[in-house]
C-alpha positions as CSV (number, residue, x, y, z in Angstrom):
1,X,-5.9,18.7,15.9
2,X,-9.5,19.8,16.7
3,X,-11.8,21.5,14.2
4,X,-10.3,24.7,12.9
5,X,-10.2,27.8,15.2
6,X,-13.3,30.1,15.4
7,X,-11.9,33.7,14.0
8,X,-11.7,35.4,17.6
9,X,-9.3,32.4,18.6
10,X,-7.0,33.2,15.3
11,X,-6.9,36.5,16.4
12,X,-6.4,35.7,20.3
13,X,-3.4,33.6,18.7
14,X,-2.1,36.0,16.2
15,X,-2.1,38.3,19.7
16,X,-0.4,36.0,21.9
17,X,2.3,34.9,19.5
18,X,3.0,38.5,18.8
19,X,3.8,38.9,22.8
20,X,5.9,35.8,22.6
21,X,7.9,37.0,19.5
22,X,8.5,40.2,21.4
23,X,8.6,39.6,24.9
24,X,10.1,36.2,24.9
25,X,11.6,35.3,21.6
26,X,13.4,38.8,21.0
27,X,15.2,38.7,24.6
28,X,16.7,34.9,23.2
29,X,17.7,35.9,19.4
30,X,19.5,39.3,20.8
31,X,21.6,36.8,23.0
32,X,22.0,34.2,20.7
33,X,21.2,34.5,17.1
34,X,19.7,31.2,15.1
35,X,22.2,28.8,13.5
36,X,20.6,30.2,10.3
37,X,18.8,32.9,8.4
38,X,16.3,30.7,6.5
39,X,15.5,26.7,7.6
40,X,14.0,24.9,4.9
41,X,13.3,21.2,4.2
42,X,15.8,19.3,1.8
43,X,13.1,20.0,-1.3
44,X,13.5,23.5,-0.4
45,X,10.1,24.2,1.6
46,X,10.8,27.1,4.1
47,X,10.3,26.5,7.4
48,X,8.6,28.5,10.3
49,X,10.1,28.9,13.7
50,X,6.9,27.3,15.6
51,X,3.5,25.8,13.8
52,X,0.2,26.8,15.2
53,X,-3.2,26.3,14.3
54,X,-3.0,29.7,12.7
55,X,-1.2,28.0,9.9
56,X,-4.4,25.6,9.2
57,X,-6.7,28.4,8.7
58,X,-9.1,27.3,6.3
59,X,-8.4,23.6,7.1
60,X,-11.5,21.4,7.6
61,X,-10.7,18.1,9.4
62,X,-13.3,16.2,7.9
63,X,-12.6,17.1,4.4
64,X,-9.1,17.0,4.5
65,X,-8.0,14.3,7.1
66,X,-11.2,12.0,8.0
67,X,-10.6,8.8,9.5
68,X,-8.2,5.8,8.0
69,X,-9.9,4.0,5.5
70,X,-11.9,6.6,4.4
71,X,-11.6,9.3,1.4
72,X,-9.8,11.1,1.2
73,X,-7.4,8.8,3.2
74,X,-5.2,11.1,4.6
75,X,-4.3,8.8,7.7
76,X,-4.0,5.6,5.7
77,X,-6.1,3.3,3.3
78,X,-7.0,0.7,6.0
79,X,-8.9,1.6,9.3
80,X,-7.2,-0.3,11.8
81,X,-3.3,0.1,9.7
82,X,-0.8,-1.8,11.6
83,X,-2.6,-2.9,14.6
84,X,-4.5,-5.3,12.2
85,X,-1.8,-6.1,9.6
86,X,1.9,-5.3,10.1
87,X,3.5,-3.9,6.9
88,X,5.1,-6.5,4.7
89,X,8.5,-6.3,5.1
90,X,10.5,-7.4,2.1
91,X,13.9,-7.3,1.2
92,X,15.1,-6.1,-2.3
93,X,17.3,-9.5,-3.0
94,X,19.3,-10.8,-6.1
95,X,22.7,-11.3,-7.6
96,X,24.8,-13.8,-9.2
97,X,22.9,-16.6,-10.2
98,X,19.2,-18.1,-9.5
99,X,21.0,-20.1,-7.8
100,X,22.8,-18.2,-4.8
101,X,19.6,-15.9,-5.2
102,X,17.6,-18.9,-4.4
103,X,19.9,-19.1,-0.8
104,X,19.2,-15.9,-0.3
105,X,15.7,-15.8,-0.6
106,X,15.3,-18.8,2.0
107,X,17.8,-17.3,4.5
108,X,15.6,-13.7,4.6
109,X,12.1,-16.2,5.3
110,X,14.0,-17.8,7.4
111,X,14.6,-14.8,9.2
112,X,11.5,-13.4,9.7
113,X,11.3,-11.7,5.8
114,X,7.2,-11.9,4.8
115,X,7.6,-11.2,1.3
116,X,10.4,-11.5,-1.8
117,X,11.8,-8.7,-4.1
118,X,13.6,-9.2,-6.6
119,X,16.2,-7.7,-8.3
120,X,17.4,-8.6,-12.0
121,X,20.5,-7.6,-13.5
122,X,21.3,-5.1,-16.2
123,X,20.7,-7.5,-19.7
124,X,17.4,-8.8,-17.9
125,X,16.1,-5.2,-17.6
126,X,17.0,-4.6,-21.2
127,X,16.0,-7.8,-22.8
128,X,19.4,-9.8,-23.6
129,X,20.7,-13.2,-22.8
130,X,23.0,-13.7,-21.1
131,X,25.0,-14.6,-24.2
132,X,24.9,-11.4,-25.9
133,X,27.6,-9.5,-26.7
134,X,25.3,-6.3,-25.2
135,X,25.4,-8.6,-21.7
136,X,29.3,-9.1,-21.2
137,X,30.5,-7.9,-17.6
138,X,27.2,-7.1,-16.5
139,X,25.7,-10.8,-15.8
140,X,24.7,-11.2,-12.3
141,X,26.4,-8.0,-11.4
142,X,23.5,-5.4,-9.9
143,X,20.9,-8.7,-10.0
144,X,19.8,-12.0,-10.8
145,X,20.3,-12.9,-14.4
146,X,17.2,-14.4,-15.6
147,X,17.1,-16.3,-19.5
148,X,14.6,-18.6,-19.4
149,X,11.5,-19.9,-17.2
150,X,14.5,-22.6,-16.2
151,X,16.1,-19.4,-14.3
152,X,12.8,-18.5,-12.7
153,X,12.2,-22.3,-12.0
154,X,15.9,-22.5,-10.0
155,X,15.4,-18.8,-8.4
156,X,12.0,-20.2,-6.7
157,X,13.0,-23.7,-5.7
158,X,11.4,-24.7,-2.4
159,X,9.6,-21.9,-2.4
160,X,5.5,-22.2,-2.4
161,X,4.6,-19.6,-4.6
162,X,0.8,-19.5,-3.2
163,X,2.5,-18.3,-0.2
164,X,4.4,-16.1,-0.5
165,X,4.4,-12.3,-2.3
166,X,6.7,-11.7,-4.3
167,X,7.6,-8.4,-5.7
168,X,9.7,-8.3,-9.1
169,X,11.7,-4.6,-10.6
170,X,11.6,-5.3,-13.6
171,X,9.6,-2.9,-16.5
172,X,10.5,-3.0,-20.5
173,X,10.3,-7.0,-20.6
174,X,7.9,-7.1,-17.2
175,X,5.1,-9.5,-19.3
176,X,7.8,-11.8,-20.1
177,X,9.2,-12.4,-16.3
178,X,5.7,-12.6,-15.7
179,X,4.6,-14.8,-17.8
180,X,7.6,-17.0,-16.1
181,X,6.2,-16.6,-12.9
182,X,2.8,-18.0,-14.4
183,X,4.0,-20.8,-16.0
184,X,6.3,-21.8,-12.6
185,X,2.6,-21.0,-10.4
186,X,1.0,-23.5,-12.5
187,X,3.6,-25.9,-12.4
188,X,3.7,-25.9,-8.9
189,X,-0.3,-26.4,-8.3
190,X,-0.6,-22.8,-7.4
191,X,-3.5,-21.3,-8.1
192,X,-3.3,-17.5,-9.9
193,X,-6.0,-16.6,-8.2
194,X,-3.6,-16.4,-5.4
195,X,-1.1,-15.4,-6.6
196,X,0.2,-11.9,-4.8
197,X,2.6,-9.8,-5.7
198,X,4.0,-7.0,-8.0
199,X,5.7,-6.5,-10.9
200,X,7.2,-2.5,-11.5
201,X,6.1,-2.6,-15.1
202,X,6.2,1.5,-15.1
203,X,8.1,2.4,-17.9
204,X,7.5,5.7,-18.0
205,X,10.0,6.7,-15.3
206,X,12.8,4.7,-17.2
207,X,12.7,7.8,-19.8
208,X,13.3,10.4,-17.1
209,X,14.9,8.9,-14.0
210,X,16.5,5.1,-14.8
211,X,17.1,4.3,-18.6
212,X,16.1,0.7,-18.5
213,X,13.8,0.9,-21.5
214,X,13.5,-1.1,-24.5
215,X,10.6,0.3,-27.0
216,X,9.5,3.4,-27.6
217,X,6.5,5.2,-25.4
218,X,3.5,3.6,-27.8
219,X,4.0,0.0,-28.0
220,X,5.0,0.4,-23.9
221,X,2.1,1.4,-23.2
222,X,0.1,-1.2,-25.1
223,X,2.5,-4.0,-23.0
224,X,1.6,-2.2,-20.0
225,X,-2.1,-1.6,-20.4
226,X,-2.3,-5.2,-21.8
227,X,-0.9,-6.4,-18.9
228,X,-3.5,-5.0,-17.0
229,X,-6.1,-6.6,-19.1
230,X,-4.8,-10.1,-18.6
231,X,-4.4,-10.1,-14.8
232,X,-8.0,-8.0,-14.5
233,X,-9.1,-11.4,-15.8
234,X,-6.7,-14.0,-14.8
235,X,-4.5,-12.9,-11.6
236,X,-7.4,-10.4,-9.7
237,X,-4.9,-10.2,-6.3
238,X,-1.9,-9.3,-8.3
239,X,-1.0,-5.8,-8.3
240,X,-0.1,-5.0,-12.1
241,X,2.1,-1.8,-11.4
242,X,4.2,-0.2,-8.9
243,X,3.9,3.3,-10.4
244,X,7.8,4.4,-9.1
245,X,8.7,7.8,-7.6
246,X,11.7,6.3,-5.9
247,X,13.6,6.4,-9.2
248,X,12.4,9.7,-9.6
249,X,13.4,10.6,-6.2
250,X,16.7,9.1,-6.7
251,X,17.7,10.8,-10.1
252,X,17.5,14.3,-7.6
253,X,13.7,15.1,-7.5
254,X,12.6,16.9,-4.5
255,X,9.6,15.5,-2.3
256,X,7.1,18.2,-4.3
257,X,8.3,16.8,-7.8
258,X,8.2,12.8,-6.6
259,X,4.3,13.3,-5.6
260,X,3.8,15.5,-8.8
261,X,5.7,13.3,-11.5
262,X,4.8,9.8,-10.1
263,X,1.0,10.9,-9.9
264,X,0.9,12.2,-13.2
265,X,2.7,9.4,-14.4
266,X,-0.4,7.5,-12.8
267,X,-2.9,9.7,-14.4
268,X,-1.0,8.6,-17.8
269,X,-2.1,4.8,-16.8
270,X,-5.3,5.2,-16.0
271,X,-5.8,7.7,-19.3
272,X,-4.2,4.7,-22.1
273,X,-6.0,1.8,-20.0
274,X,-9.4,3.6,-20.5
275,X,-8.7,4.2,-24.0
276,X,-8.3,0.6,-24.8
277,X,-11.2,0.0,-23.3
278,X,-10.5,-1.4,-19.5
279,X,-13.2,-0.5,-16.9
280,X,-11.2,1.9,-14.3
281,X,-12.9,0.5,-11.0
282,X,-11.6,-3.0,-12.2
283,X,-8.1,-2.2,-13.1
284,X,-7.7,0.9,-10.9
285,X,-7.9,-1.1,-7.3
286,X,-4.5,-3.4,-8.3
287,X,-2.6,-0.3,-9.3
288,X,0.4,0.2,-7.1
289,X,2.7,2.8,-6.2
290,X,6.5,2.9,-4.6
291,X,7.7,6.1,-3.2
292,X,11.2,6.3,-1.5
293,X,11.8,7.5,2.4
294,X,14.4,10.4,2.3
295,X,16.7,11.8,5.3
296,X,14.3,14.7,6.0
297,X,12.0,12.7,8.5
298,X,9.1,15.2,8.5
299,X,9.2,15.9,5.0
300,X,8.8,12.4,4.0
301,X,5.7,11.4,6.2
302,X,4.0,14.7,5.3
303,X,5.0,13.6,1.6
304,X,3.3,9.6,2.0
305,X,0.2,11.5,3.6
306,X,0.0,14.4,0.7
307,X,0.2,11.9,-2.2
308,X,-2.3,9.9,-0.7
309,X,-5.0,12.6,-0.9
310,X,-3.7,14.1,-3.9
311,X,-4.5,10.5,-5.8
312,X,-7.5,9.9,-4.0
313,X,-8.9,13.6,-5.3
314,X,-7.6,12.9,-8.6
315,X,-9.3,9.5,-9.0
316,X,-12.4,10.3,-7.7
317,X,-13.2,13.5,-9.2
318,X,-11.0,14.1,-12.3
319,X,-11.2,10.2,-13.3
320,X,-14.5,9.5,-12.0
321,X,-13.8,6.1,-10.3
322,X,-16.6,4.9,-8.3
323,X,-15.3,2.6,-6.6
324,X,-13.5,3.7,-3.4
325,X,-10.8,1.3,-3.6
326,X,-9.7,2.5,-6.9
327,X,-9.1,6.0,-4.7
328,X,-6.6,4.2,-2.7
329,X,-2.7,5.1,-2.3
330,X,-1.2,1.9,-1.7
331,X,2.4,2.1,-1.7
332,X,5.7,0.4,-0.8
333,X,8.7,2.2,0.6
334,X,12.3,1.8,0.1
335,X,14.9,4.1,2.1
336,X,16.9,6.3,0.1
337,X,19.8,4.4,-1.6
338,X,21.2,7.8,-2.6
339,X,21.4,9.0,1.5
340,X,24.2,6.2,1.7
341,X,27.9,7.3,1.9
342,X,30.6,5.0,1.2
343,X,32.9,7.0,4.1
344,X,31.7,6.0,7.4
345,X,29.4,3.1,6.2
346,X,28.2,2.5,9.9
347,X,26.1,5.7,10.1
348,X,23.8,4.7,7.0
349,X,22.3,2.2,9.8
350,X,21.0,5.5,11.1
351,X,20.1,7.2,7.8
352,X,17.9,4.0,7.1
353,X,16.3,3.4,10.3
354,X,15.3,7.4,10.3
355,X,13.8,6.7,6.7
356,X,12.6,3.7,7.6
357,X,10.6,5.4,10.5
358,X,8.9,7.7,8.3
359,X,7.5,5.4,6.0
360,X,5.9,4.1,8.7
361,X,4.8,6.8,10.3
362,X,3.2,8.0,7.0
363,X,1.5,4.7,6.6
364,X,3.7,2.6,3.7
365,X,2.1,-1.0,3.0
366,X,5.3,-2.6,2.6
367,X,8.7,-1.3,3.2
368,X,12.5,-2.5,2.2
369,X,15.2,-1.1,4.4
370,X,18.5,-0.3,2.5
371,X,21.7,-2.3,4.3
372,X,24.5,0.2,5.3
373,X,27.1,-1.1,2.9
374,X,25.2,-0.4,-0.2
375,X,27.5,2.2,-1.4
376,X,30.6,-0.1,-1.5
377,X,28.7,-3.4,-3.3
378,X,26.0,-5.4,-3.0
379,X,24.9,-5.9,0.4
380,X,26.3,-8.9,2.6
381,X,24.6,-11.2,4.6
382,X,25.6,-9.4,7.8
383,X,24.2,-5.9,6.4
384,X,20.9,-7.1,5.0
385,X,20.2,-9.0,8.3
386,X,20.8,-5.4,10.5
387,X,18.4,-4.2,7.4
388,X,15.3,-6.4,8.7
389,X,16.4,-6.2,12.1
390,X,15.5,-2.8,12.0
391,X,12.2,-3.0,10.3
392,X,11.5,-5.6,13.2
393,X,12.4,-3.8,16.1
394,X,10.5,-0.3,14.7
395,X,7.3,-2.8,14.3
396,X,7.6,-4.9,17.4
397,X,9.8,-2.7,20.2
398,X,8.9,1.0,19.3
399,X,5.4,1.4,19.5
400,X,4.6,3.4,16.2
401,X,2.7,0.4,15.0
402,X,0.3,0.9,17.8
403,X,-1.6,3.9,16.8
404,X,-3.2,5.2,13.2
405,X,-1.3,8.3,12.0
406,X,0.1,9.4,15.0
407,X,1.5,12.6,13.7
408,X,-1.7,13.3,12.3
409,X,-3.2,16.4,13.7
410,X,0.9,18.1,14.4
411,X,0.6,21.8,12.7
412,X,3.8,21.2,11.0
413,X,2.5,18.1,9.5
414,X,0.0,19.0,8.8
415,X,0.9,22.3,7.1
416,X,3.8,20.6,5.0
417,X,1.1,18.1,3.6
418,X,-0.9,20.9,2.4
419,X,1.9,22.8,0.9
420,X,3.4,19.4,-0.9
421,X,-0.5,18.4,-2.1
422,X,-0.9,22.0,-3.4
423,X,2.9,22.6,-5.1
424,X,2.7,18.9,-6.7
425,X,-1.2,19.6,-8.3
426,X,0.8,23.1,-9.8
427,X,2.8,20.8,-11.6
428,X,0.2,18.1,-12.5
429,X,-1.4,21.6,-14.3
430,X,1.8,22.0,-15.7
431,X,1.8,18.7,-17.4
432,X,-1.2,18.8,-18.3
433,X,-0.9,22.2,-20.2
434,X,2.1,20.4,-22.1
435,X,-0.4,17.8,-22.9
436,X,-0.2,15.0,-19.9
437,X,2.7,12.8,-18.9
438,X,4.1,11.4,-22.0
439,X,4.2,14.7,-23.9
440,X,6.7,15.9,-20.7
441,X,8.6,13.4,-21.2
442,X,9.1,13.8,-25.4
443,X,9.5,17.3,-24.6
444,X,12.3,16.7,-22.0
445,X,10.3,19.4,-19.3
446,X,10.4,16.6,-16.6
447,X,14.0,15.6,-17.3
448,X,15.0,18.8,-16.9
449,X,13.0,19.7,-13.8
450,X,14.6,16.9,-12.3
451,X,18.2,17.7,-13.4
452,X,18.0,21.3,-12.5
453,X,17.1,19.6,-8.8
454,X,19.8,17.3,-8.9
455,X,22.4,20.2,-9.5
456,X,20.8,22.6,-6.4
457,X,21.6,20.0,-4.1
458,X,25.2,18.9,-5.2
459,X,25.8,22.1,-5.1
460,X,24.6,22.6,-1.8
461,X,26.6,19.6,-0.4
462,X,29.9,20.7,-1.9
463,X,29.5,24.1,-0.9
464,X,28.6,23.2,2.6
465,X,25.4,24.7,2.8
466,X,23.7,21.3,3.6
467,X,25.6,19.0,5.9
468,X,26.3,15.3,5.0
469,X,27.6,13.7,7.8
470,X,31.3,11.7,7.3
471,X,31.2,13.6,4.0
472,X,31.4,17.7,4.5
473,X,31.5,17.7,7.9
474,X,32.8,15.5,10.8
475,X,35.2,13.9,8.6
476,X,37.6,11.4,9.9
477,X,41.1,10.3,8.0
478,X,40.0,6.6,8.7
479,X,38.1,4.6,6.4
480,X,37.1,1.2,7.1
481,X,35.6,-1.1,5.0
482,X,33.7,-3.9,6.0
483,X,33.5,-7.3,4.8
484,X,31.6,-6.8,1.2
485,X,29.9,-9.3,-1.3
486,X,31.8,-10.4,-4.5
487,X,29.9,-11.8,-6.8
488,X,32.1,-14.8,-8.3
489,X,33.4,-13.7,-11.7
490,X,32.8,-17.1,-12.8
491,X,28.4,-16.9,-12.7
492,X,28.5,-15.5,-16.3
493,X,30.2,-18.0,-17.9
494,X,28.5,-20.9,-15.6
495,X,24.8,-18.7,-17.0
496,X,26.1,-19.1,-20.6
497,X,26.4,-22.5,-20.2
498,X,23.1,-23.2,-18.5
499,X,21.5,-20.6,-21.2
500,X,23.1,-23.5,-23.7
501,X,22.2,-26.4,-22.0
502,X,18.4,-25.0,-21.9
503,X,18.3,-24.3,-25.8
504,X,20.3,-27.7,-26.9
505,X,16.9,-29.6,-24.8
506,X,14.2,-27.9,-25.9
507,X,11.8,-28.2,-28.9
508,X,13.4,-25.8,-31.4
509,X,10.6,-25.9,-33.8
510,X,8.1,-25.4,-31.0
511,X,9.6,-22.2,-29.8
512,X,9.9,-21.1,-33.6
513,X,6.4,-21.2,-33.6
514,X,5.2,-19.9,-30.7
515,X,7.6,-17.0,-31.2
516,X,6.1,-16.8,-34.2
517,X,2.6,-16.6,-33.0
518,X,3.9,-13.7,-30.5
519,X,5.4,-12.0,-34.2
520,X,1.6,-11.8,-35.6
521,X,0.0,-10.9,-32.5
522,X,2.3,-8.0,-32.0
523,X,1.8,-6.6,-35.4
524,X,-2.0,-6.8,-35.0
525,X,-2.9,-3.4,-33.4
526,X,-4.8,-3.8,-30.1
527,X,-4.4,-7.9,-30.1
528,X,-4.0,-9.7,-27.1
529,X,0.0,-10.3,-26.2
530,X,0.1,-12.2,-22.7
531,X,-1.2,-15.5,-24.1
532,X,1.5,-15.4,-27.0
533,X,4.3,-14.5,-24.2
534,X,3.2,-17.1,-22.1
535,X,3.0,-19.8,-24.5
536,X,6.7,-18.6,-26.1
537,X,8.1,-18.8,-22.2
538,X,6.3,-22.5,-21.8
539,X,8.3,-23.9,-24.7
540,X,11.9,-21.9,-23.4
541,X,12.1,-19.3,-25.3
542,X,14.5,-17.0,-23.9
543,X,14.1,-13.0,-22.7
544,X,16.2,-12.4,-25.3
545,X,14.1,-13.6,-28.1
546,X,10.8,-12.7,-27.0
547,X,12.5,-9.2,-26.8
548,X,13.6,-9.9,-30.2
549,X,10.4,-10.6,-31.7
550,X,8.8,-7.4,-30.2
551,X,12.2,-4.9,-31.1
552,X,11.6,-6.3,-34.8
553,X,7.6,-4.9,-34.8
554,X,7.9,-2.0,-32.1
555,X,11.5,-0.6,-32.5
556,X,13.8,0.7,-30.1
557,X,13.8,3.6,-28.2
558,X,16.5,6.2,-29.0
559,X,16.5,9.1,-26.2
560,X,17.8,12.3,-28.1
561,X,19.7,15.3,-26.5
562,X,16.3,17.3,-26.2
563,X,14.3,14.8,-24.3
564,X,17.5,14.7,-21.7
């Protein structure tokens, strides 16, 4: 794209497209009609037939693309991208037991994997043991069940944890799997200065999109902002939150409300870690962000590059962060779980590597491919291989990695990132009229944004309007299942017994008090709680009791039928 067109060549265009749409275009369309009346995006943005610079009139190239690495970062927060640093590629990982997790883990480094994610199951993300009634049937089933820092010790066995990055989904009770992870480090001889990695800790999105809260919005805020605090000081490579539109995304958000919910959620951050007193150029340059690559390839990379400028706009002139990395967009990708069909699982090797591709080519820093059995059961060893493979081949075969942005400067890109940066800042103003991000949320308007979403395109799909491959259309009678992963139905009982064997060794009365330490702390407004959690975790204490402690002083969190 060159600078924008002087006014006599806009009007030389408007001419010569008007001679195309009569002389060329109308002889076609009187033969042969469109497929469609209206072509829009899968978030609903309206099409035209054919972009031309006409539709960038008023763009500046300068102001609103510049060069990688620099504001407003519109073609990526690193000048050189991937022909200095591939992307890390991590696989999301975990099930059973630390154990088989542990096998896991060394079969994807083994493979060519540069960096962990892991997945917990449903009683870790709440806070319960695995011995609690609340955990029965669900231990090991949708991750690894994690109790004690002997769980974390197992899950990371022969693995250097100065090494490697390790990214960890896990938000309500994100201190205390941290806290493991600090203990193990310094166990091992690791230094936390390098340590790198990320824990999710964006709670936030669990009202609206996911559910796996614990506490209500307050005291979440404090564990997330305190978290900050403590690795500002102690952990300076770690990134301290993955600020999560893929959950979003997932619950049936369209592109526009993704960028608009997940940035405001940000702005939420930033607001409540300046209030208690954290300097925003320190904290802001570890903040992370995890978007999710959708089917509609062009959508998506005009989506990575229009979130990129949005934040960079928003930190710079509505915060007032100074320094330029706390501008930056630094995101990871995952492909859309919610694109995978169960029939025909064969073609979600296509959905993903299409996803896949667009994260790229809208410059992710680190990227997890979805394996094409996903919506039958936990992926196999066979799937999650074809997973990296493709992440491999797109960075070492297909030549995107070779170039900066190189759909930077097409109209149609170009055009759709304006139009996504200026519909998701309408809503940010929305929000911020209702009073910022977690006023939405108590007053359900982002639930219900996103619900109202969700229904236009089921609807669309069972009505045949949008076509879902294997599902609406091109349906075959045959449905074959491959080979899927069963997660032995004996893990939870072998994790209750561990669980038992852990509290039977350790020093009771030493986890008493440190547990009661982490009591007094917590009901001290604005008092450190990282050094209590880390201390409780050293002696053993269990998720479940450090969740204990802080459901006793904080509460629960009861959603009610007005905030869904």
């Amino acid at each position: 794209m060159t600078d924008r067109p002087r006014e006599t060549e806009r009007t030389g265009l408007r001419e010569a497209r008007r001679r195309w749409e009569e002389k060329t275009l109308a002889k076609v369309l009187a033969r042969r009609p469109e497929r469609r009346e209206r072509f829009e995006t899968v978030s609903g943005i309206e099409l035209e037939r054919v972009y031309t610079p006409t539709e960038l009139a008023g763009h500046d190239y300068l102001r609103d693309e510049g060069f990688p690495g620099e504001y407003p970062f519109t073609r990526g927060v690193q000048p050189t991208m991937y022909r200095g640093r591939l992307w890390t590629m991590r696989q999301y990982a975990g099930f059973g037991s630390a154990a088989e997790t542990n096998q896991r883990f060394r079969y994807l480094l083994e493979q060519g994997q540069t960096g962990l994610s892991v997945a917990f199951d449903l009683p870790t993300q709440v806070g319960y043991d695995s011995d609690h009634p609340m955990a029965e049937g669900e231990v090991g089933r949708v991750g690894v069940a994690i109790d004690t820092l002997a769980d974390m010790e197992t899950l990371f066995e022969g693995i250097p944890l100065s090494e490697v990055s390790t990214s960890m989904t896990i938000n309500a009770p994100a201190s205390v799997l941290l806290a493991m992870y600090i203990v193990l480090a310094e166990r091992q001889g690791a230094p936390l200065e390098r340590l790198s990695g990320t824990v999710q800790n964006d709670i936030l999105k669990e009202y609206v999109a996911r559910g796996t809260y614990i506490f209500p919005p307050g005291p979440s805020m404090r564990l997330v902002t305190d978290l900050f605090a403590y690795c500002a000081e102690h952990l300076p490579t770690w990134n301290t939150i993955s600020i999560s539109g893929y959950h979003i995304r997932e619950a049936g958000a369209t592109a526009v409300q993704e960028v608009a919910f997940t940035l405001a959620n940000g702005l939420a951050y930033v607001e409540a870690a300046v209030a208690a007193g954290l300097d925003v150029d320190v904290f802001a340059r570890r903040l992370s962000f995890f978007l999710g690559s959708h089917i509609d390839f062009l959508e998506e990379v005009a989506k990575f590059r229009a979130a990129r400028r949005l934040w960079a706009r928003l930190m710079r002139e509505r915060v007032g962060a100074k320094d330029p990395r706390s501008w930056m967009f630094r995101f990871h990708t995952q492909t859309a779980g919610s694109s995978l069909t169960a029939q025909q699982p064969l073609n979600n090797i296509v959905r993903t590597t299409l996803e896949a591709l667009a994260a790229v080519l809208g410059g992710t820093q680190s990227l997890h491919t979805n394996s094409f059995d996903e919506a039958l059961a936990l992926p196999s060893e066979e799937s999650v291989m074809v997973a990296l493979r493709t992440q491999q081949i797109l960075a070492h075969e297909s030549g995107v990695a070779d170039s900066v942005d190189p759909l930077g400067g097409s109209y149609l890109i170009e055009s759709l990132t304006d139009r996504i940066e200026a519909e998701a800042m309408d809503y940010i103003r929305e929000i911020d009229r209702l009073g910022g991000a977690v006023a939405a949320i108590e007053k359900g308007f982002i639930q219900r944004e996103i619900e109202d979403s969700a229904y236009r395109h089921q609807k669309m799909v069972e009505d045949g309007t949008r076509t879902v491959v294997g599902v609406n259309e091109f349906v075959t009678g045959e449905h074959k299942v491959p080979p899927l992963l069963e997660v032995d139905p004996e893990v939870e009982e072998r994790q209750r017994r561990n669980l038992a064997a852990v509290k039977a060794r350790r020093d009771a009365e030493a986890v008493r008090a440190r547990l009661e330490a982490l009591r007094r702390a917590a009901q001290e407004p604005g008092a450190p709680l990282m050094p209590a959690i880390i201390e409780a975790v050293r002696e053993y204490a269990t998720l479940g009791e450090i969740c204990g402690v802080l459901r006793e002083v904080f509460g629960e969190y009861r959603a009610s039928a007005a905030q869904g």
